[in-house]
C-alpha positions, 0 to 999 in steps of 0.5 A: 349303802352308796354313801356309806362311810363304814366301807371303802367303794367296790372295785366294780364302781370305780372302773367304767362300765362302757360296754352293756351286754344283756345278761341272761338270767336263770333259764324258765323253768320247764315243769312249772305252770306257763305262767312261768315261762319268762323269767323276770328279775324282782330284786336288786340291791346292794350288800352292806359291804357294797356287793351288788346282788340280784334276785329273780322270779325262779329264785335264784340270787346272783352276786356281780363278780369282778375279773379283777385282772388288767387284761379281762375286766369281765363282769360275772353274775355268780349264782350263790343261792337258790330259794326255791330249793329251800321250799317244799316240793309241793308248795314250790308254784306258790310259794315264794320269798320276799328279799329285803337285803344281803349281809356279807360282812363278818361283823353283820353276820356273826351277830346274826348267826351266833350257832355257826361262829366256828364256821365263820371265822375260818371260812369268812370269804365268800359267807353271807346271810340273804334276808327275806320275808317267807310268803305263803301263796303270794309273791308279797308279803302280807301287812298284818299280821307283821311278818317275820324276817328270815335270815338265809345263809349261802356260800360262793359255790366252790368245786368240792367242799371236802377236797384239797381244791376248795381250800385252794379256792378259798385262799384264792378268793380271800386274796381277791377282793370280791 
């Protein structure tokens, strides 16, 4: 999607990224197999809107955020979904999803989700739909028979979805460019 003509480029590829940090991704989790014990990162890719996501092996899905200020040009690694809270308990060590991309922008998703196109017209910032292939005991999907593409939807985290503050945050967030 870099030499795309439907969007205009990120903010994030414009500016100059002259200082590399190592950021940490999710933390292993304890109560799992030792296999498990070190987290690696499986996907990264870009949204149709030019985000840039990443996917890692707990399942945790991360969006790269801008400081947009003058002042503190911070990148932040947002966490916006967790796939294995999606699966069921006991199937949670085998399991796994198989991202194939992430759809952020309103036209893409209201053509996915038509159920949910009340929701979507007022509260279009910060929506989005990750799709992934659901892998039975595999970490990769299987060839035959053809699988079946999952469209999972997530929300920026906000404070308290039913409070005077996350309207606050909503409108702030729509005035920032994500």
């Amino acid at each position: 999607m870099l030499g795309s003509n439907r969007t205009a480029a990120p903010l994030w590829m414009k500016s100059s990224l002259s200082i590399w940090q190592h950021l940490p991704l999710s933390p292993p989790l304890k109560h799992t197999s030792l296999d498990t014990s070190v987290v690696r990162l499986t996907w990264f890719g870009f949204s149709d809107t030019g985000g840039l996501f990443t996917y890692d092996s707990n399942g945790v899905v991360r969006r790269l955020i801008h400081g947009r200020s003058q002042r503190h040009p911070e990148f932040h690694w947002v966490p916006i979904c967790d796939t294995r809270s999606l699966l069921k308990q006991n199937n949670r060590r085998t399991d796994n999803y198989f991202v194939i991309g992430v759809l952020e922008s309103c036209e893409s998703v209201e053509n996915l989700s038509s159920e949910n196109k009340k929701d979507l017209k007022s509260n279009v910032v910060g929506f989005g739909q990750l799709q992934a292939i659901y892998c039975k005991a595999s970490k990769w999907p299987r060839v035959f028979p053809r699988p079946v593409v999952s469209n999972i939807s997530f929300r920026l985290p906000l404070c308290s979805m039913n409070t005077d503050q996350s309207d606050l945050e909503v409108s702030f967030t729509s005035t920032c460019e994500l």
